[in-house]
C-alpha positions as CSV (number, residue, x, y, z in Angstrom):
1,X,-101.4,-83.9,-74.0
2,X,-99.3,-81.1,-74.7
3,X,-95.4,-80.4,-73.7
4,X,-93.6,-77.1,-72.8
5,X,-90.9,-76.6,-75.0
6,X,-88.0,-78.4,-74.2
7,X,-85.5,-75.9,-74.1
8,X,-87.5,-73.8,-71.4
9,X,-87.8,-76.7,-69.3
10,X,-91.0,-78.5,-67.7
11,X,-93.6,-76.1,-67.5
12,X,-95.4,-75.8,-64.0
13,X,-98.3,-77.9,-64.9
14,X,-96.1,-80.5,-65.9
15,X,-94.4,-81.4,-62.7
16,X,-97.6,-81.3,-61.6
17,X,-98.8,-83.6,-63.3
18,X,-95.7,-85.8,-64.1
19,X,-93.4,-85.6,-60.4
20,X,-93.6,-83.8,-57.3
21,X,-91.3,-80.8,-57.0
22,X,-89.6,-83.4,-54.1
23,X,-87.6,-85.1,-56.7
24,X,-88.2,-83.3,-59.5
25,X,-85.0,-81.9,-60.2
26,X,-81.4,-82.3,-59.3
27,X,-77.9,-80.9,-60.1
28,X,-75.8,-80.8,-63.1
29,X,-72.5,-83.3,-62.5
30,X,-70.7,-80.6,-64.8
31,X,-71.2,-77.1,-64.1
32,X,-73.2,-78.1,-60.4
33,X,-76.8,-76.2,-61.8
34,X,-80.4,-77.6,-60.7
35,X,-81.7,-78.8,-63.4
36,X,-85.0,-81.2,-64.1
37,X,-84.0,-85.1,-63.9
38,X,-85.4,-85.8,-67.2
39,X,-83.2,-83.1,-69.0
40,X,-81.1,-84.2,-71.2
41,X,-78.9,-81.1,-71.4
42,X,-78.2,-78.4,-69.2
43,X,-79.5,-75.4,-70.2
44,X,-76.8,-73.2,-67.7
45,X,-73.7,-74.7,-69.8
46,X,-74.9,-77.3,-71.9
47,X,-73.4,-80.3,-71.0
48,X,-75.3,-83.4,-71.9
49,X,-77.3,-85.2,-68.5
50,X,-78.1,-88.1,-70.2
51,X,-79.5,-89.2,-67.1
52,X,-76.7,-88.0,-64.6
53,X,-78.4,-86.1,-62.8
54,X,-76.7,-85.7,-59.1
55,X,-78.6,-85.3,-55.7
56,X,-76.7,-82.9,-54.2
57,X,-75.2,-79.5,-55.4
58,X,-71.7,-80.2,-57.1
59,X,-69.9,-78.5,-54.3
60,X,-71.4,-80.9,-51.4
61,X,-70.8,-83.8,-54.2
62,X,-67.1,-82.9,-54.8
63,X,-66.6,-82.5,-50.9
64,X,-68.2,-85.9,-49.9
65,X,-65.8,-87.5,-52.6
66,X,-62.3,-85.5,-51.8
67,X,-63.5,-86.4,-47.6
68,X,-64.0,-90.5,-48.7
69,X,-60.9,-90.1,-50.6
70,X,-58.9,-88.9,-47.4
71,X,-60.3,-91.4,-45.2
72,X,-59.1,-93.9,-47.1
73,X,-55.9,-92.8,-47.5
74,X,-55.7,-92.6,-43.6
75,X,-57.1,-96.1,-43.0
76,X,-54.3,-97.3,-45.4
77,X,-51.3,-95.1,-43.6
78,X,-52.7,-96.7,-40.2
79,X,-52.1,-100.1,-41.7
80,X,-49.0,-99.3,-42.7
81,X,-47.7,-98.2,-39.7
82,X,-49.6,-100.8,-37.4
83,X,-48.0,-103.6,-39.3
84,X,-44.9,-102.1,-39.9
85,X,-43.9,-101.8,-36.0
């Protein structure tokens, strides 16, 4: 068995013979690049993975948190103001 080299990257054959290109890859959580899901580092700006590999492009990711983040904040004003009255 033989391995592309690591810093190009899994070669075609091997995510053929390894994964399906259906969840082969994801996003870097640092700089937001697809990158394979076993890569250790990004090869766009180097950052280690290390496993981190996120689902979604960085952008959706950041939105989804910042959107949770002011949802709560608004269930916690409503309490506020429900009990405070």
């Amino acid at each position: 068995m033989t391995w592309s080299d690591p810093d190009e990257g899994p070669s075609e054959a091997d995510l053929d013979r390894f994964g399906d290109d259906d969840n082969a890859g994801g996003f870097c959580p640092d700089c937001g690049a697809e990158v394979w899901d076993q890569a250790e580092f990004c090869q766009t700006c180097g950052g280690q993975i290390g496993g981190r590999v996120l689902g979604r492009p960085k952008v959706e990711h950041d939105l989804q948190r910042r959107l949770t983040v002011v949802v709560v904040v608004l269930v916690l004003v409503g309490f506020v103001l429900f009990f405070a009255l």
